[in-house]
C-alpha positions as CSV (number, residue, x, y, z in Angstrom):
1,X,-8.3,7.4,-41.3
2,X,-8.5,5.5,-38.1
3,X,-9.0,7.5,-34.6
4,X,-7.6,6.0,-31.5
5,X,-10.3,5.1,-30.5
6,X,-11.3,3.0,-33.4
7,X,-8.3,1.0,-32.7
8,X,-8.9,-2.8,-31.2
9,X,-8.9,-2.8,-27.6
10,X,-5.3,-4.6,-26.3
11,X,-6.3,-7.9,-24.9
12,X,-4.4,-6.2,-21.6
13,X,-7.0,-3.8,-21.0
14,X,-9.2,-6.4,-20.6
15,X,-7.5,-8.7,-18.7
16,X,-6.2,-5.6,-15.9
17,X,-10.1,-4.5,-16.0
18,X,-10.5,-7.7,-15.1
19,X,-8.3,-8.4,-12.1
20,X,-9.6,-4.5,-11.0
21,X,-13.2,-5.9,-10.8
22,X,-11.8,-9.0,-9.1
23,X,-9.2,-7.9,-6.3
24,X,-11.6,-4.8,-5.8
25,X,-14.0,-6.9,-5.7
26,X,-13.0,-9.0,-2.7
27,X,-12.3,-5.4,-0.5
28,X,-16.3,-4.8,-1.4
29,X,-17.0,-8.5,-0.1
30,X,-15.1,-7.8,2.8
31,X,-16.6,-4.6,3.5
32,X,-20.4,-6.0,3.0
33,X,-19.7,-9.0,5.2
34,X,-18.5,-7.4,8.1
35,X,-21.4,-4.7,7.7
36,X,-23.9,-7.9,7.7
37,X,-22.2,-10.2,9.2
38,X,-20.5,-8.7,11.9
39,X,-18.5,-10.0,14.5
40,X,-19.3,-13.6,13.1
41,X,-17.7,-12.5,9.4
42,X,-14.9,-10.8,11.6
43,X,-14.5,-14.2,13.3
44,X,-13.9,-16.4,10.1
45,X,-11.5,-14.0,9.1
46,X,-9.6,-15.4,12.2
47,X,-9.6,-12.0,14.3
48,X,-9.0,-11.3,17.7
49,X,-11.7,-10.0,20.2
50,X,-9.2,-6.9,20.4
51,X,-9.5,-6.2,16.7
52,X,-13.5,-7.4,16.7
53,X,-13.6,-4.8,19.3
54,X,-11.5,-2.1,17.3
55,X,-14.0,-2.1,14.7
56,X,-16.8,-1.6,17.1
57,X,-15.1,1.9,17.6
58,X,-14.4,2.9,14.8
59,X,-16.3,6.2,13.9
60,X,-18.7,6.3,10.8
61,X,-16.9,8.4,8.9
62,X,-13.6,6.1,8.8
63,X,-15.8,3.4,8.2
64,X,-17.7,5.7,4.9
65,X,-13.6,5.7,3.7
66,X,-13.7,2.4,3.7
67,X,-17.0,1.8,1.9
68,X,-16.1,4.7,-0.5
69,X,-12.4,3.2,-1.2
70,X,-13.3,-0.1,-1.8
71,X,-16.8,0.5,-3.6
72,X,-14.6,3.3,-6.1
73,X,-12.3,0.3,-6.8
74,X,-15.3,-1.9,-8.0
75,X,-16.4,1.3,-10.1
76,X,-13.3,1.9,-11.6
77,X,-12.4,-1.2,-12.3
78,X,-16.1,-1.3,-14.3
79,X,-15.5,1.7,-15.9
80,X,-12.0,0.3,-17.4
81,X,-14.1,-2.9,-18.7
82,X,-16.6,-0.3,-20.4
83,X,-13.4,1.9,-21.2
84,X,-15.0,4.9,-19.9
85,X,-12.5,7.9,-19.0
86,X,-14.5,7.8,-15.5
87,X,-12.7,5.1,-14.3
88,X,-9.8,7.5,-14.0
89,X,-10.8,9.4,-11.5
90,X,-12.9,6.8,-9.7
91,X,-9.9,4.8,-8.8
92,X,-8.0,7.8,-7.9
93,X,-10.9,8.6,-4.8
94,X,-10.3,4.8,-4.3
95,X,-6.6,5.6,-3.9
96,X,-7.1,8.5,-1.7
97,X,-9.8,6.5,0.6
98,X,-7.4,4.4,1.5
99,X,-4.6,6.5,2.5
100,X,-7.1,8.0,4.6
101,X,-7.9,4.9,6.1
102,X,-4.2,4.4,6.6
103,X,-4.0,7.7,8.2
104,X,-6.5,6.7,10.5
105,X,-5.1,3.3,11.3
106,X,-1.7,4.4,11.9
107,X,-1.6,7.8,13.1
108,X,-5.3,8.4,14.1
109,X,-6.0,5.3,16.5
110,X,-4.5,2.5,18.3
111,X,-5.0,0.5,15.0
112,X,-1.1,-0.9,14.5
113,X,-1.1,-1.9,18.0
114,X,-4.3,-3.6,17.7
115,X,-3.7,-5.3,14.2
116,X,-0.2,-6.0,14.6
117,X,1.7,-8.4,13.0
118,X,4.1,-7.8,10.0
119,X,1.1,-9.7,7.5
120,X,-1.0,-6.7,8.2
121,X,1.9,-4.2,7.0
122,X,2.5,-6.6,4.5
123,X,-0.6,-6.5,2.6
124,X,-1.5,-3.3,3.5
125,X,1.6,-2.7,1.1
126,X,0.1,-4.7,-1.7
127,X,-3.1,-3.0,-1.5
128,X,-1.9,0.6,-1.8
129,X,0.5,-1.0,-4.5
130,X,-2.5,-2.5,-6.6
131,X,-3.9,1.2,-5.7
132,X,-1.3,3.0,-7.2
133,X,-1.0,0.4,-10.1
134,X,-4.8,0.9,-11.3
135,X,-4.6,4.5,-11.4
136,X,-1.7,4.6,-13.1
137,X,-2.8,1.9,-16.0
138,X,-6.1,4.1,-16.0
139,X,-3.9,7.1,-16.8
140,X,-1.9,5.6,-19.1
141,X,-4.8,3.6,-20.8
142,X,-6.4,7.3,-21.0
143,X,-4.0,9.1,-22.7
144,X,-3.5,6.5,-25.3
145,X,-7.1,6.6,-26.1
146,X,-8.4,3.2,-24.8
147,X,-10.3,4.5,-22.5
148,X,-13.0,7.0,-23.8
């Protein structure tokens, strides 16, 4: 008799491990460039000197929840391809990175003044969507066995 995990992979799985790796992905881009790059990566992406200068302040540890919520993202988006249970609670510390980061944005510091603009709420949306979206297909994909 077959076990669940015997059972062929849904092409879904792959395709949502997929755009994990991929819209995780760019967040890990983002986060390298600006730590390399700097103000000239900051720049392209069409900032103000007012933001430029908001990430000059911010302090190391909101900048680790950054690092730590978009490089968990990557992982557990990884882990889903691999269909490891570890991708479970890899995207939830993604998850919870961000709200921290959100936390510090908008209750913490000056950061909706500074960002402003309704884009910025916007995707800030869409990300903590996607967020909540991965760790719930992780989840689900757990408890039906496709993950292992």
């Amino acid at each position: 008799m077959a076990t669940a995990s015997d059972r062929a992979t849904p092409w879904y799985h792959w395709l949502v491990a997929l755009i994990a790796i991929a819209w995780n992905g760019f967040g890990a881009m983002d986060y390298t460039m600006t730590q390399m790059k700097g103000d000239a990566w900051l720049r392209q992406m069409e900032m103000t000197e007012a933001q430029i200068a908001y990430f000059h302040t911010m302090p190391s540890w909101a900048m680790a929840v950054w690092a730590i919520g978009v490089w968990g993202g990557v992982l557990g988006g990884v882990l889903l391809l691999f269909r490891s249970r570890h991708a479970v609670p890899a995207l939830i510390l993604s998850l919870i990175a961000f709200v921290v980061s959100l936390i510090y944005t908008y209750l913490l510091s000056n950061g909706a003044a500074v960002m402003g603009g309704q884009g910025v709420y916007v995707m800030q949306a869409v990300i903590f969507a996607s967020c909540l979206f991965f760790v719930w297909y992780a989840r689900r994909a757990l408890a039906r066995g496709i993950l292992r």
